[in-house]
BALOBA-1460 file (C-alpha; in Angstrom, 3 decimals):
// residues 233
<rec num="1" residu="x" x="-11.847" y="-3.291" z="-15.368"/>
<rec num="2" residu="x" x="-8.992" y="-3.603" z="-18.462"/>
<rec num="3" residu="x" x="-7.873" y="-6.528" z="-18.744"/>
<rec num="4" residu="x" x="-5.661" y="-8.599" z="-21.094"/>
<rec num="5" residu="x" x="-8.039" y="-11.355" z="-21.963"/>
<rec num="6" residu="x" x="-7.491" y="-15.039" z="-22.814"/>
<rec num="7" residu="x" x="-10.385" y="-17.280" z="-23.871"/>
<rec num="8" residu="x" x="-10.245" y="-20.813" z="-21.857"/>
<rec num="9" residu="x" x="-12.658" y="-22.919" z="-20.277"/>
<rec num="10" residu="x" x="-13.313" y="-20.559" z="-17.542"/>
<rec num="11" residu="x" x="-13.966" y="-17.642" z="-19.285"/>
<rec num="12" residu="x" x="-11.647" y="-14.301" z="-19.828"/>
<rec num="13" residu="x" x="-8.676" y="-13.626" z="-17.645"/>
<rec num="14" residu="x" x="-6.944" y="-10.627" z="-16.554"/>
<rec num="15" residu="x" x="-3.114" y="-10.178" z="-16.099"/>
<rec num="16" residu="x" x="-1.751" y="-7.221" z="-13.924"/>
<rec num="17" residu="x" x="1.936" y="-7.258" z="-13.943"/>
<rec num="18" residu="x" x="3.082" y="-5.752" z="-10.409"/>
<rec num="19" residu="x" x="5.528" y="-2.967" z="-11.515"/>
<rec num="20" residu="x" x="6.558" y="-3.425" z="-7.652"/>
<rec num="21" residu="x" x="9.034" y="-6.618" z="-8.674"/>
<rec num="22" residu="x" x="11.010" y="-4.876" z="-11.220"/>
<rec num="23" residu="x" x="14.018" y="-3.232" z="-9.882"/>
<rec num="24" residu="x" x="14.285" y="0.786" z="-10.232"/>
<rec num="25" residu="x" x="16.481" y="0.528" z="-13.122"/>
<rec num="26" residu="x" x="14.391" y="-1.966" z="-14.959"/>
<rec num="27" residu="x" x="11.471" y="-0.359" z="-14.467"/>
<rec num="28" residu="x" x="11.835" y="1.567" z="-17.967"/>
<rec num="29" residu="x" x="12.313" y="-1.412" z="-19.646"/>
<rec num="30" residu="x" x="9.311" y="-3.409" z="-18.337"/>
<rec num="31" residu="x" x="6.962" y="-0.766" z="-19.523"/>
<rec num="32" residu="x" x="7.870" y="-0.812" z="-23.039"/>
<rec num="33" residu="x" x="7.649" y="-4.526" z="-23.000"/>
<rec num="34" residu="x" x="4.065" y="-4.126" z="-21.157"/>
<rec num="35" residu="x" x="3.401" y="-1.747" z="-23.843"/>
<rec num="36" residu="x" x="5.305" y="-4.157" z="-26.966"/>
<rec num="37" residu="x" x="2.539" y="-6.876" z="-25.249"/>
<rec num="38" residu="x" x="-0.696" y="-4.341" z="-25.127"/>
<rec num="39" residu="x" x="-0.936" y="-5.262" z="-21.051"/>
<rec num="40" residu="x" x="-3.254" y="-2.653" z="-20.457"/>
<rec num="41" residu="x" x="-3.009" y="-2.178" z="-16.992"/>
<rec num="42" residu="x" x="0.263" y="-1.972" z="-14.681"/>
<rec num="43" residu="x" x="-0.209" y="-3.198" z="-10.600"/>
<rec num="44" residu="x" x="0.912" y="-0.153" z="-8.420"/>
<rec num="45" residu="x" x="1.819" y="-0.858" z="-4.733"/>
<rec num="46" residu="x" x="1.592" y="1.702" z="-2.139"/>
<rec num="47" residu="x" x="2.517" y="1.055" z="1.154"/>
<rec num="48" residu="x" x="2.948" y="3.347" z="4.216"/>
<rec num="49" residu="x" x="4.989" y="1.192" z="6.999"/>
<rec num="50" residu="x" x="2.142" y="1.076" z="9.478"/>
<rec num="51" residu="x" x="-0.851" y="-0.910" z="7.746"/>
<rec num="52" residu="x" x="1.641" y="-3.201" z="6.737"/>
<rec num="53" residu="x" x="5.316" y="-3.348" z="7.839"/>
<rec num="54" residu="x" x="7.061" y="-2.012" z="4.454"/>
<rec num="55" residu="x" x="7.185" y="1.075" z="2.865"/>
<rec num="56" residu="x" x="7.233" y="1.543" z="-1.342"/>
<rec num="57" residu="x" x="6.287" y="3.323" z="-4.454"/>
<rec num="58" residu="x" x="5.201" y="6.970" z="-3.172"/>
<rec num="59" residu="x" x="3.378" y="9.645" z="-5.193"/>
<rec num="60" residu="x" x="6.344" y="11.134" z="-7.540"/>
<rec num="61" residu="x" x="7.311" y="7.805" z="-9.220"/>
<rec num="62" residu="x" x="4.019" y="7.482" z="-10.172"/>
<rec num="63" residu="x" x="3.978" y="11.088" z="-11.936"/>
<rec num="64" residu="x" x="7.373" y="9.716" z="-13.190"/>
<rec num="65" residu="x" x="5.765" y="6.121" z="-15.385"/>
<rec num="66" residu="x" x="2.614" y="8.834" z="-16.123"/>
<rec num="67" residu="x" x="5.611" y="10.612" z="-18.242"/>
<rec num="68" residu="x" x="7.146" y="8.016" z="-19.999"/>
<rec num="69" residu="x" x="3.857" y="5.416" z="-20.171"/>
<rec num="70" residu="x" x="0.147" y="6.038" z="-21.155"/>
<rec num="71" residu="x" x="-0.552" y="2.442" z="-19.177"/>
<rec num="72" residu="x" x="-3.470" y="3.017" z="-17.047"/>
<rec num="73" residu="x" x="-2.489" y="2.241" z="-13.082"/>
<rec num="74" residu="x" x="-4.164" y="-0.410" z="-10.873"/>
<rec num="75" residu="x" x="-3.504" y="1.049" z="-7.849"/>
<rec num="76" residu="x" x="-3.171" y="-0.609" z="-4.447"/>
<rec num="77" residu="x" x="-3.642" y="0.683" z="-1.245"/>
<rec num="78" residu="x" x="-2.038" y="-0.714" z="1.829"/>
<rec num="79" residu="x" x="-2.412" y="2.319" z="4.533"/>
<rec num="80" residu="x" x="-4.005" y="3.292" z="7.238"/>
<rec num="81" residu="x" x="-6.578" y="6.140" z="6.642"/>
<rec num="82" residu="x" x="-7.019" y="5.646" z="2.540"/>
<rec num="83" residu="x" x="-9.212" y="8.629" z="2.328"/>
<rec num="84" residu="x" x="-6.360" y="10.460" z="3.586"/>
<rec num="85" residu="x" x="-3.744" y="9.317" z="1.104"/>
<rec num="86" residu="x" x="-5.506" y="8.972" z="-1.827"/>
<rec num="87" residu="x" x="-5.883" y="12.195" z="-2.921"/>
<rec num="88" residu="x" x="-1.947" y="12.624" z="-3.440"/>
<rec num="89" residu="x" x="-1.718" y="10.033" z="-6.316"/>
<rec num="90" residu="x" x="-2.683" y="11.606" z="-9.759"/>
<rec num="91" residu="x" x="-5.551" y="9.046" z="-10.519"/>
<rec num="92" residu="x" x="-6.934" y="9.342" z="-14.279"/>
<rec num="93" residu="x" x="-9.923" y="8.309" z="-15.610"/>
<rec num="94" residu="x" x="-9.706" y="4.731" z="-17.071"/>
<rec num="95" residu="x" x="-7.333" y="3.271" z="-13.849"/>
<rec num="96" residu="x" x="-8.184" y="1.103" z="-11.119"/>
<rec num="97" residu="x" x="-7.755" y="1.684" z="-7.448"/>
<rec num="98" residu="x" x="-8.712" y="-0.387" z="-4.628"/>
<rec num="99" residu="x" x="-7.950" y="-0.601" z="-0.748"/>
<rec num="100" residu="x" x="-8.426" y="-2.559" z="2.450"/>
<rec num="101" residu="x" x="-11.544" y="-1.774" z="3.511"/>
<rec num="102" residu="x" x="-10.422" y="-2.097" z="7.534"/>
<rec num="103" residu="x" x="-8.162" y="0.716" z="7.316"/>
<rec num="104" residu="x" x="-11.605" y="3.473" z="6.419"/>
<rec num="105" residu="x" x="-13.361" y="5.201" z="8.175"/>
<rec num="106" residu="x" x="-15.868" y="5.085" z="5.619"/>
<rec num="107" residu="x" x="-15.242" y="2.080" z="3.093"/>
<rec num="108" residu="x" x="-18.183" y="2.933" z="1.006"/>
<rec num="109" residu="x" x="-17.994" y="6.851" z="0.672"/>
<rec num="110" residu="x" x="-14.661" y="6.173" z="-0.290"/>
<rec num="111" residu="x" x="-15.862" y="3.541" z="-2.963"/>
<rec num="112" residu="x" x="-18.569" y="6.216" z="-4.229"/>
<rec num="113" residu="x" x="-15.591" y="9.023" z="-4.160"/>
<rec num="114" residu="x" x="-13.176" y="7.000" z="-6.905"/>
<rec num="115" residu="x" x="-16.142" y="6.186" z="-8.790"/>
<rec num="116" residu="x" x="-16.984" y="9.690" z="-9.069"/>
<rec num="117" residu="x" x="-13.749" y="10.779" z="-10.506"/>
<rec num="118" residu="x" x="-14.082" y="7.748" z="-13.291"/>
<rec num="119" residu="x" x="-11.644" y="5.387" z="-11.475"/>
<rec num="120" residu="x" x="-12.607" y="1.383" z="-11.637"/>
<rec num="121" residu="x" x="-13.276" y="1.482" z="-7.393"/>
<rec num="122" residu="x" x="-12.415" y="-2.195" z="-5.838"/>
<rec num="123" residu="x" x="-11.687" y="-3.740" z="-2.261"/>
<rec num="124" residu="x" x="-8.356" y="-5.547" z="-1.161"/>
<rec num="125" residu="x" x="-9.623" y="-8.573" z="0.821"/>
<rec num="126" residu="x" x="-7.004" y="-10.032" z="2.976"/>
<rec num="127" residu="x" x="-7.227" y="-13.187" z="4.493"/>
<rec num="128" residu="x" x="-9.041" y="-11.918" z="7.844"/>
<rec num="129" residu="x" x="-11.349" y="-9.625" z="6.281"/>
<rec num="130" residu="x" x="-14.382" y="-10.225" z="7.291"/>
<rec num="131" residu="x" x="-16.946" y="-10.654" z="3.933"/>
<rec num="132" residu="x" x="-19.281" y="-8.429" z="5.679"/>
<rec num="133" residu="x" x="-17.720" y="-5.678" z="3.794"/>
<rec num="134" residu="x" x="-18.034" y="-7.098" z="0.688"/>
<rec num="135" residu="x" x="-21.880" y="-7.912" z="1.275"/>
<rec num="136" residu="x" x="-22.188" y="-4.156" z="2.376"/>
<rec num="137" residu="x" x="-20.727" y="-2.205" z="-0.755"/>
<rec num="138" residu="x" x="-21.537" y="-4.818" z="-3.341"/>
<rec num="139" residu="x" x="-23.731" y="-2.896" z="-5.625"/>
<rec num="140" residu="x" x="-20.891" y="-0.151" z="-6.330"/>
<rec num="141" residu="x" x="-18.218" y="-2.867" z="-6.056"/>
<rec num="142" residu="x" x="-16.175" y="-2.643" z="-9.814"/>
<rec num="143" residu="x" x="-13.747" y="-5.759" z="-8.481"/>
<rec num="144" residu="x" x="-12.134" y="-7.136" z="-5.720"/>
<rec num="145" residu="x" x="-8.309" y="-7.785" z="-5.062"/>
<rec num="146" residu="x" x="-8.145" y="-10.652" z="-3.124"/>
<rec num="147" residu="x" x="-4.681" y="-11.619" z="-1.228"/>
<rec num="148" residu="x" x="-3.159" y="-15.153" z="-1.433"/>
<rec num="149" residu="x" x="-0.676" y="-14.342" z="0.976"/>
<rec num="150" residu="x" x="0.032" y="-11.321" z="3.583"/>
<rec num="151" residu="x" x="0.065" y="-8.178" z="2.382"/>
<rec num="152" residu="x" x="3.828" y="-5.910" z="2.416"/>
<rec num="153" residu="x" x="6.398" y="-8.035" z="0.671"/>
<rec num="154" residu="x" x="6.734" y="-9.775" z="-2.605"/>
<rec num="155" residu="x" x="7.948" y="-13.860" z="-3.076"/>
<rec num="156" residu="x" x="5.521" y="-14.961" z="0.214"/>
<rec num="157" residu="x" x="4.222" y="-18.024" z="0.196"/>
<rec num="158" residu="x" x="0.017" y="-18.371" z="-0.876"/>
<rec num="159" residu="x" x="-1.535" y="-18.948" z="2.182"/>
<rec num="160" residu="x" x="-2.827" y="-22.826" z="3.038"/>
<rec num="161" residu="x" x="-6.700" y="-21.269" z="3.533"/>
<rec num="162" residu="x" x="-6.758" y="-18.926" z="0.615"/>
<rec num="163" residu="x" x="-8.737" y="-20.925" z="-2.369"/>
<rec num="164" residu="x" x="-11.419" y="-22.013" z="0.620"/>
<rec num="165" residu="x" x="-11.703" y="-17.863" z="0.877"/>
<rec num="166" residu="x" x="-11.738" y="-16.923" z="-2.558"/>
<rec num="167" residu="x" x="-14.027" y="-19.649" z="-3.189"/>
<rec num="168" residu="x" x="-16.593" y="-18.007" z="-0.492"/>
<rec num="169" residu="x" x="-16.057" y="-14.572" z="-2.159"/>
<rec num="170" residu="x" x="-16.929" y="-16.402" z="-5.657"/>
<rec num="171" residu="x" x="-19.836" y="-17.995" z="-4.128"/>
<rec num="172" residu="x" x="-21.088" y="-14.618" z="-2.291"/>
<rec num="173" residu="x" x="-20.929" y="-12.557" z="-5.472"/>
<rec num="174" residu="x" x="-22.682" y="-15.820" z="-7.513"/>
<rec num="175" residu="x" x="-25.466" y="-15.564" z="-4.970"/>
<rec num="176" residu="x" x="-26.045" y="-12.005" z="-5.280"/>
<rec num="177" residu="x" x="-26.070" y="-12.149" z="-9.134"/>
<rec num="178" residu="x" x="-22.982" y="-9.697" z="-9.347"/>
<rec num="179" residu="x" x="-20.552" y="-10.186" z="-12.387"/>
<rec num="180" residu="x" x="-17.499" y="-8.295" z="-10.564"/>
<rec num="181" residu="x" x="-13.849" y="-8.955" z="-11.258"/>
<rec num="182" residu="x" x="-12.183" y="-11.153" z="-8.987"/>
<rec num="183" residu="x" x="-8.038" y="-10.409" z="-8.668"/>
<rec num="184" residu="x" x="-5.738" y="-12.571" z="-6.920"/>
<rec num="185" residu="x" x="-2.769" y="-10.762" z="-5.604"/>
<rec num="186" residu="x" x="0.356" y="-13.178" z="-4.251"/>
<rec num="187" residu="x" x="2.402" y="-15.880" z="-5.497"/>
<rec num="188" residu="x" x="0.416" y="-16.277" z="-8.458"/>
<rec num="189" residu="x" x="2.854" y="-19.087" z="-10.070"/>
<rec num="190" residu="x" x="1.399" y="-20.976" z="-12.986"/>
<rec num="191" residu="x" x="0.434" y="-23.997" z="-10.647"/>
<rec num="192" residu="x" x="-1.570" y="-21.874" z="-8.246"/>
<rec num="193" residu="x" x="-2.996" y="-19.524" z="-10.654"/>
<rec num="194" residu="x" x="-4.777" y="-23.030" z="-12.018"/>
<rec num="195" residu="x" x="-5.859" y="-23.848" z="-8.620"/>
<rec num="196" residu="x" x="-7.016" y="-20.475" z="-8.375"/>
<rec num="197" residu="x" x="-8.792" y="-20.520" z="-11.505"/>
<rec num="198" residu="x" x="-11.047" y="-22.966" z="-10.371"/>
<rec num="199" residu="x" x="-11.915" y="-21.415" z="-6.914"/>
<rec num="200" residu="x" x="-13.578" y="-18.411" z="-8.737"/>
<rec num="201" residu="x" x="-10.551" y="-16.363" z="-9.627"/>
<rec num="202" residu="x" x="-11.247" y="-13.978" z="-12.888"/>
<rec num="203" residu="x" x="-7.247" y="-12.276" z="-12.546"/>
<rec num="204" residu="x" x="-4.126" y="-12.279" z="-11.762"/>
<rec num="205" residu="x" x="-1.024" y="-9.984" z="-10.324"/>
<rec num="206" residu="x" x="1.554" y="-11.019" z="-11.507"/>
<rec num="207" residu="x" x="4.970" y="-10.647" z="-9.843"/>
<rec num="208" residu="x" x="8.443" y="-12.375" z="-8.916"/>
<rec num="209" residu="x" x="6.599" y="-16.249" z="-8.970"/>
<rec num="210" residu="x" x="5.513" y="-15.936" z="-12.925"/>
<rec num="211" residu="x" x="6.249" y="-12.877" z="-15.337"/>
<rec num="212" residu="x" x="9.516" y="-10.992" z="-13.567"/>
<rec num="213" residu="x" x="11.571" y="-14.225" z="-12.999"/>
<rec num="214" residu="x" x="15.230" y="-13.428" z="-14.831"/>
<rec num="215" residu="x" x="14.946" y="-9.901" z="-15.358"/>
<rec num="216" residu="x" x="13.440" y="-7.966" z="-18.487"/>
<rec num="217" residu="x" x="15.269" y="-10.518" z="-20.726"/>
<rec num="218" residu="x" x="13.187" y="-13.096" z="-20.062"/>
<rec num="219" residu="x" x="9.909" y="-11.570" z="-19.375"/>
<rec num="220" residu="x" x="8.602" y="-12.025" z="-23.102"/>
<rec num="221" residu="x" x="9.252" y="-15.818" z="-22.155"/>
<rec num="222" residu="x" x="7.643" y="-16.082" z="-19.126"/>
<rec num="223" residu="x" x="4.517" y="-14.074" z="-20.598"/>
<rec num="224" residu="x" x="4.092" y="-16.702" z="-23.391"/>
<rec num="225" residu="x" x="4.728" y="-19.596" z="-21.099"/>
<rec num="226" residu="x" x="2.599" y="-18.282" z="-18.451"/>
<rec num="227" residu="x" x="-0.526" y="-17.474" z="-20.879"/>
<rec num="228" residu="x" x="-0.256" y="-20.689" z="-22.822"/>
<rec num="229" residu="x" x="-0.448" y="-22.583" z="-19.184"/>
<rec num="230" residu="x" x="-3.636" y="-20.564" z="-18.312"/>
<rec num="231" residu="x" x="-5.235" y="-21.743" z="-21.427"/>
<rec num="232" residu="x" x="-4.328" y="-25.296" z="-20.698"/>
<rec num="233" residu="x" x="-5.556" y="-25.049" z="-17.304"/>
């Protein structure tokens, strides 16, 4: 998966700012400082109101940042019926795409489908997903997105039994000798992200709690800030 990387003493890490917490106006903006920064990878949230209880970014403002931004997408599925939705999102070769494997029919002919057009294929793990999934499409697994708080809205809260569940995911993919990307989505503030960081996180969303507080004014300052503190641990 692309990543921004940044050597510390657990390894590379991967930064995905969530284009969700800019607002529509700003969203111009952010991409040429993503761009000004070489983030190589933009976090792409598409929800349909019935998985989860908010609706967002649909299919045409995603052929609108294709126009004015060669970013690859890490797209996020939060729907009922992926397989369904999927194909109305122009996905190129070199993005990322992942879903909630609950809402399939088929979570693993859907994981062999992205791969086939080229597309980095990954799972959204929310808190009560059962692992069984994960043990069950491992070997085409390219990464996992797991969620620190609920998934449909932005500035939650990370839930009090996340890091005991990513630290089960880390452990799973450890035991099954599997070097696969491991994304935290949710209130990914500097202090978590370090907590995170030591439960087995590889990457990070980030959104309103690190790299989009105060606008696009201050995102250059938050970026710096927010690497430097990952480095420090």
């Amino acid at each position: 998966m692309y990543t921004i990387l940044v050597m510390n003493d657990v390894g590379k890490i991967g930064i995905y700012p969530s284009i969700m917490c800019a607002r529509s106006w700003e969203i111009k903006e952010y991409l040429k400082l993503f761009e000004g920064r070489k983030i190589d990878a933009v976090h792409f949230d598409i929800m349909d109101g019935h998985y989860v209880p908010n609706i967002t970014i649909g299919s045409n403002l995603l052929k609108d940042i294709r126009e004015i931004s060669d970013l690859p997408l890490d797209l996020h599925f939060m729907v009922e019926r992926p397989e369904s939705i999927i194909p109305f999102f122009e996905l190129k070769e070199g993005d990322s795409c992942c879903f909630h494997p609950e809402t399939s029919n088929d979570p693993y002919r859907l994981l062999q489908f992205l791969k086939e057009k080229g597309v980095k294929a990954g799972l959204a793990i929310s808190q009560s997903t059962p692992l069984d999934y994960v043990e069950n499409t491992v070997e085409i697994l390219d990464y996992l997105l797991v969620m620190a708080v609920n998934p449909g809205f932005a500035g939650q809260k990370m839930l009090p039994d996340h890091l005991n569940k990513l630290k089960r995911i880390s452990e799973l993919l450890s035991s099954r000798h599997k070097d696969i990307e491991i994304v935290v989505d949710g209130n990914t503030n500097l202090q978590n992200s370090c907590m995170m960081l030591k439960n087995g996180a590889t990457g990070f969303v980030a959104g309103t709690s690190s790299l989009f507080r105060g606008g696009p004014e201050k995102f250059n300052e938050n970026y710096d800030l927010y690497m430097e503190g990952l480095k420090n641990g």
